[in-house]
N, C-alpha and C positions, 0 to 999 in steps of 0.2 A: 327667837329665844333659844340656847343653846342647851345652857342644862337645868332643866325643869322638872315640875310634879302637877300631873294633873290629873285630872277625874272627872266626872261626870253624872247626872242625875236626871232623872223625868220627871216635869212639872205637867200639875191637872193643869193647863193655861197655852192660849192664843204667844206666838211668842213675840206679838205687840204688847201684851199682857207682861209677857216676864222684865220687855224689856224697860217700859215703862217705869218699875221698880225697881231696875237697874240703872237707869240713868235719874231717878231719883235721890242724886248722892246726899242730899240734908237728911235725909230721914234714915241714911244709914246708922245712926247713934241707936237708933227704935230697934235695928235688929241683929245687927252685924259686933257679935261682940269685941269686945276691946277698941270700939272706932268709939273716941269720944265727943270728938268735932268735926263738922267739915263744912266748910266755907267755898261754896263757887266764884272763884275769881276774874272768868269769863265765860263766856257762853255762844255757840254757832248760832247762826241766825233761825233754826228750828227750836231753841231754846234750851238745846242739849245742852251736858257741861262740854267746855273745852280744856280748862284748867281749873284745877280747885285745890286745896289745903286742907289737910289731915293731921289731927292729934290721934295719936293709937297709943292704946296702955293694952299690950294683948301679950303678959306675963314676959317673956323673953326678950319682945318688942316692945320697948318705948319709946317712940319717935314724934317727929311735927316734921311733916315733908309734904310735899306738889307733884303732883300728878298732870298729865296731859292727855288728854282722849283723842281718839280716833274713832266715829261711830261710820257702820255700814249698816244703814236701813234697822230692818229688824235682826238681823243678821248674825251680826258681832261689832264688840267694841274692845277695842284695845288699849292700852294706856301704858306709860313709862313714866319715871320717876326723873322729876326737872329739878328737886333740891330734896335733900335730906339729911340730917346729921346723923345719927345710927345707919340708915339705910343708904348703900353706893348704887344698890339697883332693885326697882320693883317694878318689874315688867311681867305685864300677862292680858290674856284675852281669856273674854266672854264669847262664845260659838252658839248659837243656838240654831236646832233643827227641828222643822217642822215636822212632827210625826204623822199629821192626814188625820190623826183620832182626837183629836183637840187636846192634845198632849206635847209637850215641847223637851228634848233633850236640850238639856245643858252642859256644854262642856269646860270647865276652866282649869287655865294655864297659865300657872306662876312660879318667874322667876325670881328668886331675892338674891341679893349678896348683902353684908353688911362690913361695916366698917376693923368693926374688934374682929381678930382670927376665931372662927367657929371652922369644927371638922364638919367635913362633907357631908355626912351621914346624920349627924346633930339637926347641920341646917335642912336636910331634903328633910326630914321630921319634920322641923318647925311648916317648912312647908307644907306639908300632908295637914297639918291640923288646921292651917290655915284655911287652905283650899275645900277642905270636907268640910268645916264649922260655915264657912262662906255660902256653900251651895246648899246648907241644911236652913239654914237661916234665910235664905232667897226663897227656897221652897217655902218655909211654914207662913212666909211676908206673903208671897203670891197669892199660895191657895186660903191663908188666913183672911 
């Protein structure tokens, strides 16, 4: 990912724990605001997602576009974007590290471009509230 926004958080949680709610992607309508739908359209034989389908109404963003994951254990998971109309690119990874205190850093890293000209500066915003609303909402999902 070339030009990105990311950040990072500690989760009270095992990062089998974090991840588990992270590859949880149906139930992201429950916490991740603006995600209204999402449909797993394939699945690794762990029964991870591989591909799935997203409706987003998150103010600025409203799109229906496909994602593609790449999962590494408890790890990290990454994913890019295989179709979208508003959206040319939404690529980012989930990082997690295991802190030894039964605590998990999280780090995420997201790229957007969109279709309509937005300035630089507009969209690295959009990105910041993205990526803080996402890791706020994965924390209160975990430890909730």
């Amino acid at each position: 990912m070339a030009d990105r926004t990311e950040s990072s958080i500690v989760i009270n949680a095992a990062p089998s724990q974090v991840m588990a709610v992270i590859a949880d992607l149906a139930s992201y309508p429950e916490w991740s605001d603006g995600v209204k739908t999402v449909e797993v359209l394939s699945e690794y034989e762990d029964g991870r997602p591989a591909d799935a389908h997203f409706v987003v109404d998150a103010g600025a963003i409203k799109d229906s576009y496909s994602l593609e994951y790449d999962w590494d254990e408890d790890r990290s998971v990454t994913w890019k974007l295989t179709e979208g109309h508003m959206l040319k690119a939404l690529d980012g990874v989930y990082s997690l590290t295991d802190n030894a205190d039964g605590t998990t850093t999280v780090k995420y890293q997201l790229a957007v471009d969109v279709s309509i000209p937005m300035i630089g500066l507009i969209k690295r915003k959009a990105e910041k509230v993205i990526v803080d609303t996402a890791l706020r909402g994965l924390k209160e999902r975990v430890e909730g």
